[in-house]
C-alpha positions in Angstrom: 132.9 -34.8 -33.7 131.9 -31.3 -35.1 128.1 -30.6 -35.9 128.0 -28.2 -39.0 124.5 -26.7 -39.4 123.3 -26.5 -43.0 122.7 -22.6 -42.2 126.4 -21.9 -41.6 127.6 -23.6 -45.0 127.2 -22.2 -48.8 127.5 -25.8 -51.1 128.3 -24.4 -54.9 128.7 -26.8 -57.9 131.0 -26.2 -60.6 132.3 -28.6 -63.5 135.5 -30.4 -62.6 138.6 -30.2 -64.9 140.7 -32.8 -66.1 140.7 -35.9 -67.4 137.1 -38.0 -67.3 135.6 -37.6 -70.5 132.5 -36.2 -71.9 130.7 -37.3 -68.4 133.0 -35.1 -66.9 132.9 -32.6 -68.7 129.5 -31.9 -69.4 128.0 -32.5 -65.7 129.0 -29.7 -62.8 130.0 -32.4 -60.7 132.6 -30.6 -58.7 131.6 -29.2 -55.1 133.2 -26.3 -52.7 131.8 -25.8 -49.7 132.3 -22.8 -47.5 132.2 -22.3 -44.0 130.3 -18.8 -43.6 131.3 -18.2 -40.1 135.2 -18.9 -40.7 135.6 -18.2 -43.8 137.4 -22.1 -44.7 136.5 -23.3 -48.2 136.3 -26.8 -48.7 136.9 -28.3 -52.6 136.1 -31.9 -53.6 136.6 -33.1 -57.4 138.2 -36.6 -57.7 134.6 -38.4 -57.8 132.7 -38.3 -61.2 129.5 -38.5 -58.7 128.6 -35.5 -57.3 127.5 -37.0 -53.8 130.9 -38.8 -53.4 132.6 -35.2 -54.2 129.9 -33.6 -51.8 130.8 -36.0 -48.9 134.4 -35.7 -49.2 134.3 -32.4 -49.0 132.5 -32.2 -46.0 134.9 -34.3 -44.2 137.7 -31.7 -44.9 135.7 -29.1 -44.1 135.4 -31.0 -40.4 139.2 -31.4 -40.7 139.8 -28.1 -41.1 137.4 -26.8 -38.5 139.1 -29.3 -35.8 142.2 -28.1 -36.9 141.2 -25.0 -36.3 139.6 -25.4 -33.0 143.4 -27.5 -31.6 144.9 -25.3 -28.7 148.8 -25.4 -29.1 150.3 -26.2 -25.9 152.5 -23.6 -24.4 156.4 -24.8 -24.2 157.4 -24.9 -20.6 161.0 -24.0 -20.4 163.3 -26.6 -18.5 166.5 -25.5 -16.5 169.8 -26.8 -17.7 171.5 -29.4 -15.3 174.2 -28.2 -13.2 176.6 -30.9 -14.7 175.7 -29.9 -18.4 176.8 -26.4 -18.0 179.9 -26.7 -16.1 180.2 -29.5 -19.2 179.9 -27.1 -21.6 181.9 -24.6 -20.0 184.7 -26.6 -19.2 184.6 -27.6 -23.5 184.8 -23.9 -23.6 188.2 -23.4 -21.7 189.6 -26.2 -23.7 188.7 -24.5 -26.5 189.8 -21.1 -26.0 193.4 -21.7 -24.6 193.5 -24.6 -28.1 193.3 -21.0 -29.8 195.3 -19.0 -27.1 198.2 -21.4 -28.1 197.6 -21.3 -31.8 198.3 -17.2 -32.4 202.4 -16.1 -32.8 203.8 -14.5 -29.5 205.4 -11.6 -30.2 
């Protein structure tokens, strides 16, 4: 699990939009919370509570941060069979003399 320290985050409040009424509307229940070091910003507004919204944000903000932190694997290119290319080749020849017999002989 990632440990955030309380000096590396800014928490702001704001008031949420959409539907919810006059609590809603009249409280600043909304909460975005950025990540000073990296720069994420985190946004949380379903809750009419603001701890709820404060908590979930804080778990995306960890999501993100883990995201983050993921090392993609490098691909490791495999050789093709011996079989599967004289396969495909052979599909080829077929192919091309299909067409060689197609076009008018002059």
């Amino acid at each position: 699990m990632i440990e955030i320290k309380d000096s590396e985050i800014k928490v702001e409040f704001y008031r949420a939009s959409g539907p919810g009424g006059q609590h809603r509307n009249t409280t600043d229940s909304a909460v975005r919370i950025r990540h000073l070091p990296t720069g994420i910003v985190a946004n949380a507004s379903e809750s009419r509570s603001q701890f709820q919204n404060r908590e979930v944000a804080m778990e995306r903000l960890k999501q993100a941060l883990a995201r983050m932190e993921r090392k993609i694997k490098k691909r490791i290119s495999t050789r093709v069979p011996k079989r599967a290319k004289e396969n495909r080749l052979s599909a080829k020849k077929i192919t091309s003399e299909k067409k060689r017999l197609r076009s008018t002989i002059d």
